[in-house]
Each structure stands twice: as C-alpha cells, then as structure tokens.
PQR file with spaces between the fields and no chain letter, atoms N, CA, C, O and H, PARSE charges and radii, in Angstrom:
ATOM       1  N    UNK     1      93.666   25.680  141.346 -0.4000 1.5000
ATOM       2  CA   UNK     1      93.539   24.449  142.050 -0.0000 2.0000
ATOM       3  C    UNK     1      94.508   24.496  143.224  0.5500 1.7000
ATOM       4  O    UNK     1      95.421   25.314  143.112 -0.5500 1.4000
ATOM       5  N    UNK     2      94.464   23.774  144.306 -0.4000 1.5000
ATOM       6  CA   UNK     2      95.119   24.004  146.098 -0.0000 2.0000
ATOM       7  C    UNK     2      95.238   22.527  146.237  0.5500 1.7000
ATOM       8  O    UNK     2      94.396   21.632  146.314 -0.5500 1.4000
ATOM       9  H    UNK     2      93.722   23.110  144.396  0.4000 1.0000
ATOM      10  N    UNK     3      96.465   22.541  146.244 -0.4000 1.5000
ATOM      11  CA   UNK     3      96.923   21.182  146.703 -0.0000 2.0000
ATOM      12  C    UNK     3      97.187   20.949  147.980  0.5500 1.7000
ATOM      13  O    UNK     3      97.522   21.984  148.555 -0.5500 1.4000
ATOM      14  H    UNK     3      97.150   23.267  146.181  0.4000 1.0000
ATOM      15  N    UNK     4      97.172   20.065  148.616 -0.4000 1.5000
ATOM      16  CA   UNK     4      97.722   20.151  150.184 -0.0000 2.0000
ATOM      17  C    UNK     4      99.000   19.329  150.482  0.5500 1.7000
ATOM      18  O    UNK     4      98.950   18.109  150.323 -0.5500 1.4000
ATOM      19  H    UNK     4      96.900   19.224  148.148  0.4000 1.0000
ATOM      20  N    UNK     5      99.977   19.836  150.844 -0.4000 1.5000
ATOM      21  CA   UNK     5     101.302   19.705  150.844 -0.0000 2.0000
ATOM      22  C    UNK     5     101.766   19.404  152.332  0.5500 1.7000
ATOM      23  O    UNK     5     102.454   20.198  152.973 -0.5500 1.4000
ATOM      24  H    UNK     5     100.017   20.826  150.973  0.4000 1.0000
ATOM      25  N    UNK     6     101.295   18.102  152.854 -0.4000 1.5000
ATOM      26  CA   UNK     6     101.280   18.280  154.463 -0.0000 2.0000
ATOM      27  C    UNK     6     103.236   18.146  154.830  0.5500 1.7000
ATOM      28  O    UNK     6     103.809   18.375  155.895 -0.5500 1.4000
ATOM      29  H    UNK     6     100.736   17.456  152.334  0.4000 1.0000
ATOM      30  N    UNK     7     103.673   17.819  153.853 -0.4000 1.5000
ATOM      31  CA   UNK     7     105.188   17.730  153.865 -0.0000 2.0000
ATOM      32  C    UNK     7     105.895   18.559  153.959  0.5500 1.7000
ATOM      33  O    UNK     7     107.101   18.350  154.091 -0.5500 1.4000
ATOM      34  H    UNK     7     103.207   17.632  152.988  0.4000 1.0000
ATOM      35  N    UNK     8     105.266   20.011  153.912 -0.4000 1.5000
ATOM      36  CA   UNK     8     106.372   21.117  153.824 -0.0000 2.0000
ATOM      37  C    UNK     8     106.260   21.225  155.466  0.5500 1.7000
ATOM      38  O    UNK     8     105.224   21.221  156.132 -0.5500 1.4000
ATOM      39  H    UNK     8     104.286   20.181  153.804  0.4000 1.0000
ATOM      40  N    UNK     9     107.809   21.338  155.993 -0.4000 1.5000
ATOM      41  CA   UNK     9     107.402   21.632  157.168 -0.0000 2.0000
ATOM      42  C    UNK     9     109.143   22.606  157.200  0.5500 1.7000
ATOM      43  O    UNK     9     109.839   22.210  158.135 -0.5500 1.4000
ATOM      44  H    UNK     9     108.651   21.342  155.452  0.4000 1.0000
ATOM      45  N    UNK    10     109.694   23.526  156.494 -0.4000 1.5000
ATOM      46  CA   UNK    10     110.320   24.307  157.216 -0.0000 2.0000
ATOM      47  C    UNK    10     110.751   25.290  155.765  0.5500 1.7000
ATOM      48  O    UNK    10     110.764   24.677  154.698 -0.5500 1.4000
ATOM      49  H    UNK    10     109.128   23.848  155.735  0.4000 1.0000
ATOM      50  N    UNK    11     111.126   26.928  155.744 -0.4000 1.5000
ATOM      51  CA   UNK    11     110.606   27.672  154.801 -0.0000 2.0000
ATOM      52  C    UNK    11     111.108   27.034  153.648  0.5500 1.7000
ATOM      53  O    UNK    11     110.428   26.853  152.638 -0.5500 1.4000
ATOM      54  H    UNK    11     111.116   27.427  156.611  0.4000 1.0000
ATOM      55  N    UNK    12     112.327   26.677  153.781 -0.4000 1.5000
ATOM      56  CA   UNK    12     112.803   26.177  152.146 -0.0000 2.0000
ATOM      57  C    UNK    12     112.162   25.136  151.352  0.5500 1.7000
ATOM      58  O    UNK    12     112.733   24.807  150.312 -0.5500 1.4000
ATOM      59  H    UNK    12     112.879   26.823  154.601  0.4000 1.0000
ATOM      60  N    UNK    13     110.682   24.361  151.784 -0.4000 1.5000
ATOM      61  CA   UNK    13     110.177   23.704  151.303 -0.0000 2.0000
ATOM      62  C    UNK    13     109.368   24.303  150.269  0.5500 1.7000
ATOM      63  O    UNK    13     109.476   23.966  149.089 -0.5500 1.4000
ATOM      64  H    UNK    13     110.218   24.628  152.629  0.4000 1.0000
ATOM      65  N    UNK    14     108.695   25.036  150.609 -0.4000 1.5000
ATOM      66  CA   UNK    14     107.720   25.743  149.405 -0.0000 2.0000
ATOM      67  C    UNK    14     108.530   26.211  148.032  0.5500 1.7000
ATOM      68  O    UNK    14     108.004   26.110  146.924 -0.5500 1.4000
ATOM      69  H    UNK    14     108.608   25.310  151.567  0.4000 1.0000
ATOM      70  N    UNK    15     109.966   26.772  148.246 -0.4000 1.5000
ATOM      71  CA   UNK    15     110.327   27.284  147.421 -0.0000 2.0000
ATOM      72  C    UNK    15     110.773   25.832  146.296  0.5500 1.7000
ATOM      73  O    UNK    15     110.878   25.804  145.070 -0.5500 1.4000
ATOM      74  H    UNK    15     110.394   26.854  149.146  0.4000 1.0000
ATOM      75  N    UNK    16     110.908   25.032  147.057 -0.4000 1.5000
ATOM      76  CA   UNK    16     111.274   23.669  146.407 -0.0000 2.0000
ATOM      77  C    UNK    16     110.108   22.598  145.139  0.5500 1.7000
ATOM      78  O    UNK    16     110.228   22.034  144.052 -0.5500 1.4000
ATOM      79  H    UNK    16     110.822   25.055  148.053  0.4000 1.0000
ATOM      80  N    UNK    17     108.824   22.889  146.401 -0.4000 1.5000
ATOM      81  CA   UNK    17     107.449   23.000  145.775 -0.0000 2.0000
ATOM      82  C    UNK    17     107.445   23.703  143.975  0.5500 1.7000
ATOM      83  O    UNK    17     107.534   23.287  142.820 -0.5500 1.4000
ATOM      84  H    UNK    17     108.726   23.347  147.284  0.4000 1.0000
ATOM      85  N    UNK    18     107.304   24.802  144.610 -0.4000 1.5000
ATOM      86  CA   UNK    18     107.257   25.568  143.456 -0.0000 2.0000
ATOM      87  C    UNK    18     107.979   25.414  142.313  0.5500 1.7000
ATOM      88  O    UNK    18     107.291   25.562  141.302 -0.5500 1.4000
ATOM      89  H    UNK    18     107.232   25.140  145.548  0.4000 1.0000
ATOM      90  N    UNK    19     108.911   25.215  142.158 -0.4000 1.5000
ATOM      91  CA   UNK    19     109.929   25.105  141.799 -0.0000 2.0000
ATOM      92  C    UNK    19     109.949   23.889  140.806  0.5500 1.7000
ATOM      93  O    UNK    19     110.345   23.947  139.642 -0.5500 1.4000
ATOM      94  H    UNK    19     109.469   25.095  142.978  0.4000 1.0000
ATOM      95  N    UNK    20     109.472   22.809  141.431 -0.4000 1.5000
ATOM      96  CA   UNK    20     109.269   21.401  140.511 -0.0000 2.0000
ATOM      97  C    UNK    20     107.963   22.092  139.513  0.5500 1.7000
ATOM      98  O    UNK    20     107.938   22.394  138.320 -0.5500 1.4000
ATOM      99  H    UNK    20     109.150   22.762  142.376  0.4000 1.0000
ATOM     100  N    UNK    21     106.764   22.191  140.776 -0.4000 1.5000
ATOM     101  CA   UNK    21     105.427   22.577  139.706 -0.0000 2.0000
ATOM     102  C    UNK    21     106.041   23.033  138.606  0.5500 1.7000
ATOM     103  O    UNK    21     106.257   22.209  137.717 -0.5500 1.4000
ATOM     104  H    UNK    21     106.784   21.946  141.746  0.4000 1.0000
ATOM     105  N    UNK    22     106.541   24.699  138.369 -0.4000 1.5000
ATOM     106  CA   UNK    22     106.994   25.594  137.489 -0.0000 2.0000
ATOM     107  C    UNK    22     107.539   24.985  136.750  0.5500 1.7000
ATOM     108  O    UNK    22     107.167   25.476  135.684 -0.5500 1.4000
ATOM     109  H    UNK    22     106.365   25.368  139.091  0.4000 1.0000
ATOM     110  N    UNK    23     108.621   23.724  136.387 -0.4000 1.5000
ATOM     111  CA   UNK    23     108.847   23.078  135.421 -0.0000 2.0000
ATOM     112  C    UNK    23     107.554   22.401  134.428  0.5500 1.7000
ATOM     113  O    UNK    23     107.465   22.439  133.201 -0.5500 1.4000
ATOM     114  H    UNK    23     108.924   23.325  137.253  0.4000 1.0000
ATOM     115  N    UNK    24     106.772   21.887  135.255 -0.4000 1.5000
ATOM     116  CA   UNK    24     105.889   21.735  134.423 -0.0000 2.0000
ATOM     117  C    UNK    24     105.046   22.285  132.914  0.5500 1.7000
ATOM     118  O    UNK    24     104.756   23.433  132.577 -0.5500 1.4000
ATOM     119  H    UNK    24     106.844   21.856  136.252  0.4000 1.0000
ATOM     120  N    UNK    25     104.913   21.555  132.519 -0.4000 1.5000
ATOM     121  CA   UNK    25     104.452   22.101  130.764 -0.0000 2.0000
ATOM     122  C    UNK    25     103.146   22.514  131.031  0.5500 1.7000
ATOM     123  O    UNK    25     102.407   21.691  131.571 -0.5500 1.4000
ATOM     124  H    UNK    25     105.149   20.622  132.793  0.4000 1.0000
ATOM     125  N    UNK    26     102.654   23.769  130.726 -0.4000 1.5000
ATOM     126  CA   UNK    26     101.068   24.334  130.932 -0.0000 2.0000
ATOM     127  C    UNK    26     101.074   24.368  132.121  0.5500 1.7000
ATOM     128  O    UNK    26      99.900   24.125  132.405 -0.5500 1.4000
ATOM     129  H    UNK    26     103.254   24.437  130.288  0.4000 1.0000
ATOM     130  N    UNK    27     101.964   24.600  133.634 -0.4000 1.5000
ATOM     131  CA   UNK    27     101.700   25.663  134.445 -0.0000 2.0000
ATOM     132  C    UNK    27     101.851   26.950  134.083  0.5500 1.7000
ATOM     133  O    UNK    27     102.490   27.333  133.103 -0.5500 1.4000
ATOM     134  H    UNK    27     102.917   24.797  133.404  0.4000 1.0000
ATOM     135  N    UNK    28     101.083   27.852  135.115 -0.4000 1.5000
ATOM     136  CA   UNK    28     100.677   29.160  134.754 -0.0000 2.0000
ATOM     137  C    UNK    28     101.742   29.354  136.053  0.5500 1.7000
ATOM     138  O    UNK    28     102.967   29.235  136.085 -0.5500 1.4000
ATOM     139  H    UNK    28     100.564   27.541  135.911  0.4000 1.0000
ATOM     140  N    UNK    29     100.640   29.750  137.256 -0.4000 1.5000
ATOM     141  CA   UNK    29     101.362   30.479  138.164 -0.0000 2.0000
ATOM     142  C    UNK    29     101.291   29.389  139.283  0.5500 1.7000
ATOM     143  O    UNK    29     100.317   28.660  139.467 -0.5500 1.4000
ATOM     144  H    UNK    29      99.645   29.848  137.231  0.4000 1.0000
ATOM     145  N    UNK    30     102.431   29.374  139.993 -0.4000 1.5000
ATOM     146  CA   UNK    30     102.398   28.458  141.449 -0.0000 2.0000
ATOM     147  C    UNK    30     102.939   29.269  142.625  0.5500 1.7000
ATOM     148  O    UNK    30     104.019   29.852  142.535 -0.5500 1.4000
ATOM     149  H    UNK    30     103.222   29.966  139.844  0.4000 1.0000
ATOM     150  N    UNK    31     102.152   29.307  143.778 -0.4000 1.5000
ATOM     151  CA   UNK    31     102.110   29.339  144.892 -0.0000 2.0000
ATOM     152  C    UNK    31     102.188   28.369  146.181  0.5500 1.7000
ATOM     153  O    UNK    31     101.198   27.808  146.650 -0.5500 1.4000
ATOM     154  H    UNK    31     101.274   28.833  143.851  0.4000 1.0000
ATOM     155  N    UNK    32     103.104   28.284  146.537 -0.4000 1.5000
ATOM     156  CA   UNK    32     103.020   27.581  148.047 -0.0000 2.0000
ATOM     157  C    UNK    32     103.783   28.108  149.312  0.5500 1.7000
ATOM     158  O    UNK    32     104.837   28.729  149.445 -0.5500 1.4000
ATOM     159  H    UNK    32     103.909   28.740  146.155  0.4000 1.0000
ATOM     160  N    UNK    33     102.653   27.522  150.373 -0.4000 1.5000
ATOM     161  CA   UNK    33     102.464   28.234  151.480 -0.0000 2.0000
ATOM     162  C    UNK    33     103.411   27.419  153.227  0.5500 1.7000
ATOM     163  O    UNK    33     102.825   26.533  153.849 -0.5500 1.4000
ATOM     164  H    UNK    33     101.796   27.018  150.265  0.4000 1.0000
ATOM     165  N    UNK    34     104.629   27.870  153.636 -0.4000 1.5000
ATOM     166  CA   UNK    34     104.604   26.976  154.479 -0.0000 2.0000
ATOM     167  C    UNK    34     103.675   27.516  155.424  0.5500 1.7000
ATOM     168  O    UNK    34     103.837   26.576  156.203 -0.5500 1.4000
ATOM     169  H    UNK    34     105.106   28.589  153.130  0.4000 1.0000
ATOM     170  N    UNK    35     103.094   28.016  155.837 -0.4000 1.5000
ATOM     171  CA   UNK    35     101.546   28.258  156.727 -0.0000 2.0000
ATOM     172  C    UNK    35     101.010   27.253  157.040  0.5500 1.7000
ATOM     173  O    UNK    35     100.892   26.566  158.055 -0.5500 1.4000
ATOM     174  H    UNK    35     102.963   28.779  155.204  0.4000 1.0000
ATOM     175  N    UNK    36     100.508   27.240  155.448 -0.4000 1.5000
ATOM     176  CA   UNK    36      99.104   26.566  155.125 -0.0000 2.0000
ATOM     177  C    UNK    36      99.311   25.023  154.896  0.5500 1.7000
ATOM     178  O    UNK    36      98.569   24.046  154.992 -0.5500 1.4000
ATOM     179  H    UNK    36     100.604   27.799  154.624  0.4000 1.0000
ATOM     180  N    UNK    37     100.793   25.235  154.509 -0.4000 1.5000
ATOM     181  CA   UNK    37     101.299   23.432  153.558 -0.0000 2.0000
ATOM     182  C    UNK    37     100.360   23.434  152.737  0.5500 1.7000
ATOM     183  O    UNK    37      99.588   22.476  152.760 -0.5500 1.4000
ATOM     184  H    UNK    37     101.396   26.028  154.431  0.4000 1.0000
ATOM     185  N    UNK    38     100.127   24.656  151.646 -0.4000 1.5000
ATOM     186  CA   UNK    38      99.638   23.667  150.498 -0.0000 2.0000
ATOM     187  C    UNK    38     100.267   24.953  149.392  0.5500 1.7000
ATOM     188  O    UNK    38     100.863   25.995  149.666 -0.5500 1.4000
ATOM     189  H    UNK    38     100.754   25.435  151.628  0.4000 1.0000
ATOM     190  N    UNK    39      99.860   24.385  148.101 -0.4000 1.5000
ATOM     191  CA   UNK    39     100.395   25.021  146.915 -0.0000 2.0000
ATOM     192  C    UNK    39      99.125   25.062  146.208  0.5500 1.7000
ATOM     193  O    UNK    39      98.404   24.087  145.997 -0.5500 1.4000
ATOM     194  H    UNK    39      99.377   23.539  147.879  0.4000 1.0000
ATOM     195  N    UNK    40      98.909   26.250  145.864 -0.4000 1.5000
ATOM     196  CA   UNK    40      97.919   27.040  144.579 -0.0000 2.0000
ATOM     197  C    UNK    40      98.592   26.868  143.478  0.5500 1.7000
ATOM     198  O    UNK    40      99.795   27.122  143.529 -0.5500 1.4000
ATOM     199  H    UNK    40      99.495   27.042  146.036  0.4000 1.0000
ATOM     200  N    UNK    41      97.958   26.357  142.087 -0.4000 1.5000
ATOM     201  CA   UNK    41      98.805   26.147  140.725 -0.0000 2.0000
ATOM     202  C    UNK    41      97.146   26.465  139.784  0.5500 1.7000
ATOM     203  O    UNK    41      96.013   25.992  139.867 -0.5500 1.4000
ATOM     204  H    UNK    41      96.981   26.150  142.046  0.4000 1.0000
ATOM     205  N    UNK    42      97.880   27.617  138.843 -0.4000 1.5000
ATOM     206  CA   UNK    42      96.998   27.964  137.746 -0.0000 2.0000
ATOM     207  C    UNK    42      97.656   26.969  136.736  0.5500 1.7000
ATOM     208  O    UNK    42      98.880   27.079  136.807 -0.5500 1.4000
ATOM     209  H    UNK    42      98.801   28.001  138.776  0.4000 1.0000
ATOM     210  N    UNK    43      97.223   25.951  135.737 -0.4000 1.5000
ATOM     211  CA   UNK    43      97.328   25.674  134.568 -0.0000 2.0000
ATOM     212  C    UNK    43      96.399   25.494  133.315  0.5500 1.7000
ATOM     213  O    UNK    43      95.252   25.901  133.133 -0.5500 1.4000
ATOM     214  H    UNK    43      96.229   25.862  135.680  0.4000 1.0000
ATOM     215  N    UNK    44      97.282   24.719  132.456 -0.4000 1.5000
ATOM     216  CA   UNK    44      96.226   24.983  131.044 -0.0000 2.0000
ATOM     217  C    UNK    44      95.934   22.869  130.634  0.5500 1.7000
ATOM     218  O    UNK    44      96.651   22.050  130.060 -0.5500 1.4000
ATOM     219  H    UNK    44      98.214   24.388  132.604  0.4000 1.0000
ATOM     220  N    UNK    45      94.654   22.768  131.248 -0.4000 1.5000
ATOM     221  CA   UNK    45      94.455   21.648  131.481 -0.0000 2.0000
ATOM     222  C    UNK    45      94.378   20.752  130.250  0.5500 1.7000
ATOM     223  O    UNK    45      94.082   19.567  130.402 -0.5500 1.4000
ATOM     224  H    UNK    45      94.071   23.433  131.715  0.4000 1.0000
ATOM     225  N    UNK    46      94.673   21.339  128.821 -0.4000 1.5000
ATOM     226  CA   UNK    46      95.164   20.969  127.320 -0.0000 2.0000
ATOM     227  C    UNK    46      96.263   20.163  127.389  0.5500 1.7000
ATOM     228  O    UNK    46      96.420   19.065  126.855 -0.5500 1.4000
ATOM     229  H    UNK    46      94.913   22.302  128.697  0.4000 1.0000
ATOM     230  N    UNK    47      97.423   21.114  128.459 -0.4000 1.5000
ATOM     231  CA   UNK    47      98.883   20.622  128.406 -0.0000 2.0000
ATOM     232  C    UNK    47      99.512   19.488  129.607  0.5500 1.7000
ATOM     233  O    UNK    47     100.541   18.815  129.558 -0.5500 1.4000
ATOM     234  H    UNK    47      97.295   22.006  128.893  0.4000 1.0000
ATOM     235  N    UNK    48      98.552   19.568  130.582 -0.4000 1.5000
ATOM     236  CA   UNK    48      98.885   18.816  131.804 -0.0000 2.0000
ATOM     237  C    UNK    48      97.550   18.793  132.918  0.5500 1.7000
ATOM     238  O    UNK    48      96.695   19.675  132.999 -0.5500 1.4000
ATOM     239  H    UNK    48      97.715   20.115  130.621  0.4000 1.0000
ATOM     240  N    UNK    49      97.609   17.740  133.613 -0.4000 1.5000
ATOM     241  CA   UNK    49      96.518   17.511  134.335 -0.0000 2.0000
ATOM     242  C    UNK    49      96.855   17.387  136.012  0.5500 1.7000
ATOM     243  O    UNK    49      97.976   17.173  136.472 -0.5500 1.4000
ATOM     244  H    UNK    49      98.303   17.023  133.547  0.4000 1.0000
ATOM     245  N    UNK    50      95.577   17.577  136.823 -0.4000 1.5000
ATOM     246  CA   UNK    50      95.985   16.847  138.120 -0.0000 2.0000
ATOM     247  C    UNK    50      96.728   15.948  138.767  0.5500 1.7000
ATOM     248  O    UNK    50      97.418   16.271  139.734 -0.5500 1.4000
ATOM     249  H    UNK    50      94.666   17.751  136.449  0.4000 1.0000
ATOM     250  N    UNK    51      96.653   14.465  138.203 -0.4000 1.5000
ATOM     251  CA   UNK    51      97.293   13.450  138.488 -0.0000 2.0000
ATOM     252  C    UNK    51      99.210   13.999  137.989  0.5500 1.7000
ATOM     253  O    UNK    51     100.091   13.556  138.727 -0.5500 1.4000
ATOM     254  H    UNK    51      96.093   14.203  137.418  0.4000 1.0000
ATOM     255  N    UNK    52      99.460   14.523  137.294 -0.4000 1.5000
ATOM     256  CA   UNK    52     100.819   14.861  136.784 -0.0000 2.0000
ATOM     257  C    UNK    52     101.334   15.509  137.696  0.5500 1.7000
ATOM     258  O    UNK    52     102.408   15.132  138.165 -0.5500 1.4000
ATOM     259  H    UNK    52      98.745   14.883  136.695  0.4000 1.0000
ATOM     260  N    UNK    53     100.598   16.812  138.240 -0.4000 1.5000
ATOM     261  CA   UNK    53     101.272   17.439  139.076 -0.0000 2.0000
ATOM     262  C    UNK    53     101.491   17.035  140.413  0.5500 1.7000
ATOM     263  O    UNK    53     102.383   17.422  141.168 -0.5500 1.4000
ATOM     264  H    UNK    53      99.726   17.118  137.858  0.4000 1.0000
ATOM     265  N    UNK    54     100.364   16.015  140.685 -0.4000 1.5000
ATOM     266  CA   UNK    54     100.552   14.831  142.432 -0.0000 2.0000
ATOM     267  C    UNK    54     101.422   14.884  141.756  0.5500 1.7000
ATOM     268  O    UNK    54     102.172   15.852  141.884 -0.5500 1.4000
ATOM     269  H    UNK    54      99.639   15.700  140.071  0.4000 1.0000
ATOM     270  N    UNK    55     101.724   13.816  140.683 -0.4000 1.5000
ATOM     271  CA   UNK    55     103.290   13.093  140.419 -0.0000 2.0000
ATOM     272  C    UNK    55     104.593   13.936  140.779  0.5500 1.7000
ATOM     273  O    UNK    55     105.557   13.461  141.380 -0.5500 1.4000
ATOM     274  H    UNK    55     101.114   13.030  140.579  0.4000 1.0000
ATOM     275  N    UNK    56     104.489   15.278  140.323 -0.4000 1.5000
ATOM     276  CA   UNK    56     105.904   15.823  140.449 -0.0000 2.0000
ATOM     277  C    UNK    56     106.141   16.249  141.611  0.5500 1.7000
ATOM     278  O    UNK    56     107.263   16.111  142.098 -0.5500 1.4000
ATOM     279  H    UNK    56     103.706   15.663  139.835  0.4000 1.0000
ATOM     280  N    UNK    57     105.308   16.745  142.163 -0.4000 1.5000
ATOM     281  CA   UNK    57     105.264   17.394  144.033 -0.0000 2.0000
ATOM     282  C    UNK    57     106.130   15.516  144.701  0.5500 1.7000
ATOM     283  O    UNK    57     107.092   15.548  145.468 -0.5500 1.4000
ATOM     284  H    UNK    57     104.397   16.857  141.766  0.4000 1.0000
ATOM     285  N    UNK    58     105.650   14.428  144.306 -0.4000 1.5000
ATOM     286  CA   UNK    58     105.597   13.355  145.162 -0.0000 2.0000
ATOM     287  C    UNK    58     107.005   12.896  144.721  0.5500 1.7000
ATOM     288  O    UNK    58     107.535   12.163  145.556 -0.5500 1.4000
ATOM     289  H    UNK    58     104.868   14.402  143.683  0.4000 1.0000
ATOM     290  N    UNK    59     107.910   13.198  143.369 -0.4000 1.5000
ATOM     291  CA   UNK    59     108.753   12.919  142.981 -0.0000 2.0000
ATOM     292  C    UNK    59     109.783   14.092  143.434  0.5500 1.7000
ATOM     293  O    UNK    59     110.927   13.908  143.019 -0.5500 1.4000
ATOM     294  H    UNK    59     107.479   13.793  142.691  0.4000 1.0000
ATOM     295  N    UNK    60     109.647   14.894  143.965 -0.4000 1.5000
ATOM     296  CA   UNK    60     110.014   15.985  144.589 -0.0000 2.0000
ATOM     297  C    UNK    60     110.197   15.689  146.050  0.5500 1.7000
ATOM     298  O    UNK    60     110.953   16.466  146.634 -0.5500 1.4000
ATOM     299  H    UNK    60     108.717   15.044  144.302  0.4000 1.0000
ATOM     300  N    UNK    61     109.795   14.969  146.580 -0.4000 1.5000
ATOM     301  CA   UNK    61     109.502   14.699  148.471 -0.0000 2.0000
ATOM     302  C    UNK    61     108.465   15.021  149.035  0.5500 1.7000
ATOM     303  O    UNK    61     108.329   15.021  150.258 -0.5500 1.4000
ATOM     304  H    UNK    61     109.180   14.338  146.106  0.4000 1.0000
ATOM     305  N    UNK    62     107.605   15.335  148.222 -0.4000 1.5000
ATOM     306  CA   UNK    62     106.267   15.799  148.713 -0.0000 2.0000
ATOM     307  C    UNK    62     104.693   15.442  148.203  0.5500 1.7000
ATOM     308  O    UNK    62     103.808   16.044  147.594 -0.5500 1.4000
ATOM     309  H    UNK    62     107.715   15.335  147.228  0.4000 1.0000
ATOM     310  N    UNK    63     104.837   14.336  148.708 -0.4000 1.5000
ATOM     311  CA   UNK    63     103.029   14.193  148.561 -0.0000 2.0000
ATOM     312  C    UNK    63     101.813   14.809  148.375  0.5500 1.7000
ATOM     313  O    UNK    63     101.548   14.914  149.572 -0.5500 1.4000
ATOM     314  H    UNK    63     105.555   13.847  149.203  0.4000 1.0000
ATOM     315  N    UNK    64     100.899   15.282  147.843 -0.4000 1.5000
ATOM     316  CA   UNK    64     100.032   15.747  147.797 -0.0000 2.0000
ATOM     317  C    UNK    64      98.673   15.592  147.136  0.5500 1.7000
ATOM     318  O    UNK    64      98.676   14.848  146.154 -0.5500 1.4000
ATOM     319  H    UNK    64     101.114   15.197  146.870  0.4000 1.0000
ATOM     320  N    UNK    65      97.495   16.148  147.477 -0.4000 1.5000
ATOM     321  CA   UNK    65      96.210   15.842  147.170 -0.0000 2.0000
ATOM     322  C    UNK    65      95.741   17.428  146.936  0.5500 1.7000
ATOM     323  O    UNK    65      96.102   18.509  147.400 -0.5500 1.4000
ATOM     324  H    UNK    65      97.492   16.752  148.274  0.4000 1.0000
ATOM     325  N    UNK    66      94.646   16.942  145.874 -0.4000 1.5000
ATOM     326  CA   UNK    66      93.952   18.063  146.075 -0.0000 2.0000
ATOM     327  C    UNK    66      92.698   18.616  146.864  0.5500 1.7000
ATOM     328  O    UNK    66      91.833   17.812  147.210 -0.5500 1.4000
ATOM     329  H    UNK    66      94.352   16.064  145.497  0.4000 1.0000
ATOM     330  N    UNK    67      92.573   19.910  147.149 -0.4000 1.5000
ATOM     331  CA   UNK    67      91.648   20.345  148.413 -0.0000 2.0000
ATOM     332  C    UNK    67      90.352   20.464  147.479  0.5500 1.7000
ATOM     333  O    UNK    67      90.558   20.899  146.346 -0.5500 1.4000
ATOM     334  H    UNK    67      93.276   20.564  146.868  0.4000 1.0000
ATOM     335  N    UNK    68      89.190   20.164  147.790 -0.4000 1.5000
ATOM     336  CA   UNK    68      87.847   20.106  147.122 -0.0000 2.0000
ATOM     337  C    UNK    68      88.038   21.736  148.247  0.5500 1.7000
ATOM     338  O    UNK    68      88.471   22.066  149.351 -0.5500 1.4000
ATOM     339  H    UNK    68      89.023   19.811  148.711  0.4000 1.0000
ATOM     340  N    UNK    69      87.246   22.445  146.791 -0.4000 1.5000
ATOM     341  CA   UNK    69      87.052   23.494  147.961 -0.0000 2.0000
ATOM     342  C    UNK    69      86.348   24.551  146.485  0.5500 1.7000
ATOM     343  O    UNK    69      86.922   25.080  145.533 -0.5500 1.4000
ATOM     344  H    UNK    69      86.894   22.177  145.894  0.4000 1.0000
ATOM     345  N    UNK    70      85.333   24.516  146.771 -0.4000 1.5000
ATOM     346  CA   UNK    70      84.840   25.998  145.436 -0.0000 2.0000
ATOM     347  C    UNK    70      85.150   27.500  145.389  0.5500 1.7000
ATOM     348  O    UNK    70      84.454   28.349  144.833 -0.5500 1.4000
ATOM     349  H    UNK    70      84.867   24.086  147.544  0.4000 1.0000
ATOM     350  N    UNK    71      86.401   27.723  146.114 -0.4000 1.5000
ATOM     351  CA   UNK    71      87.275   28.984  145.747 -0.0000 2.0000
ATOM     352  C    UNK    71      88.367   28.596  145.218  0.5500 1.7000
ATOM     353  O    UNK    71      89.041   29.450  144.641 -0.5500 1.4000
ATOM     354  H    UNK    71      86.967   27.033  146.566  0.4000 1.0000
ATOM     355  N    UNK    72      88.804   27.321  145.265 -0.4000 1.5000
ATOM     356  CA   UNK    72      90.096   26.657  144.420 -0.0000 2.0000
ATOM     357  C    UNK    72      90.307   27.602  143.184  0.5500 1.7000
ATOM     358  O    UNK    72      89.362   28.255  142.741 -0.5500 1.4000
ATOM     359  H    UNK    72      88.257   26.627  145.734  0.4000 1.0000
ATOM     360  N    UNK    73      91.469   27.660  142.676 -0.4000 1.5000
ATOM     361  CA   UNK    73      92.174   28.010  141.953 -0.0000 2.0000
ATOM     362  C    UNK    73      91.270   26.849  140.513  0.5500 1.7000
ATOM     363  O    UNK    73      91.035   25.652  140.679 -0.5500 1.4000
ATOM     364  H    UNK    73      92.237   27.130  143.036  0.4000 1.0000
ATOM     365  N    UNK    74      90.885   27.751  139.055 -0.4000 1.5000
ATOM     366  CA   UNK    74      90.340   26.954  138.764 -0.0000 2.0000
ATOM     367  C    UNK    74      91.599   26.986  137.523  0.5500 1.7000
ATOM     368  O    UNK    74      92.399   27.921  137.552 -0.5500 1.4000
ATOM     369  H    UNK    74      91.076   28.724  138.920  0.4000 1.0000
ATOM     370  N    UNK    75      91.747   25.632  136.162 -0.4000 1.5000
ATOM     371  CA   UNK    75      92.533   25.941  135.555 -0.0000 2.0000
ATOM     372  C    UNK    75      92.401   26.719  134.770  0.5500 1.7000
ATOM     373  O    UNK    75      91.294   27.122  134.414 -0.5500 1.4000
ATOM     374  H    UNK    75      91.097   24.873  136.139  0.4000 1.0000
ATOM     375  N    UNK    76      93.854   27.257  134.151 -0.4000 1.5000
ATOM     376  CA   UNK    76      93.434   28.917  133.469 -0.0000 2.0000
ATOM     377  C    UNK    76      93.538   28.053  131.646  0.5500 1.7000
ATOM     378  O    UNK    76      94.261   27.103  131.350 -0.5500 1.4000
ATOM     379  H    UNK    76      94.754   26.929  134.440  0.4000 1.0000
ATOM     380  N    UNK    77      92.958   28.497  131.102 -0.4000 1.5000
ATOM     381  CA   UNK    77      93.071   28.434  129.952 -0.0000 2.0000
ATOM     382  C    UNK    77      93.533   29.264  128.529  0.5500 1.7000
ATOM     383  O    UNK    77      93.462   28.703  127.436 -0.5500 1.4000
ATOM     384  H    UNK    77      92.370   29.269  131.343  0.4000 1.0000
C-alpha cells in the first residue's frame, strides 16, 4: 500500500516516516521516498489497518492518504 506523504519536504523526513510506521504492530516492510513524498508499507491486515497507520504518520507531523493505484503495495499476509 503507497501512502502520500505531501509533508516530507527535506531528507530527514522519510527516515522519520519510517520510523513511526516500523513501530507499528503487523508492519512488514516500510519505505519512504523524499522524491516522491510518499511511503510504501507491507502489513498483516489481521494486526493493523489503514486508518491506524494515517494515524501514526499524522501523529508523527505528517499527514497522509492513501494512493488508489493497482500496483500499490498490497497487504502481506
């Protein structure tokens, strides 16, 4: 799943990104991009959902949505 992270705007943001996701319970793998401003997150949708992870990116300083897009990152199970 690809979130869009229009908040990252200088390199130490992504690592910050990541960083919250990865705490998360049933993330797999997280990626984020200051490029792109967004973050790729594999999880196990048993242990945690979409709306949770907006929450932590937004409790973090960073807002985000997810990108409709059918190459998205799908969750891993």
């Amino acid at each position: 799943m690809t979130l869009s992270v229009p908040g990252i705007y200088c390199s130490a943001c992504p690592y910050i990104v990541e960083q919250s996701l990865a705490k998360v319970d049933g993330v797999g793998q997280v990626s984020a991009s200051f490029e792109t401003k967004t973050a790729t997150v594999t999880y196990d949708d048993q242990k945690t959902n979409l709306a949770a992870l907006i929450a932590v990116t937004t409790r973090a300083g960073y807002p985000s949505q997810e990108i409709a897009s059918a190459s998205a990152a799908k969750p891993a199970k």
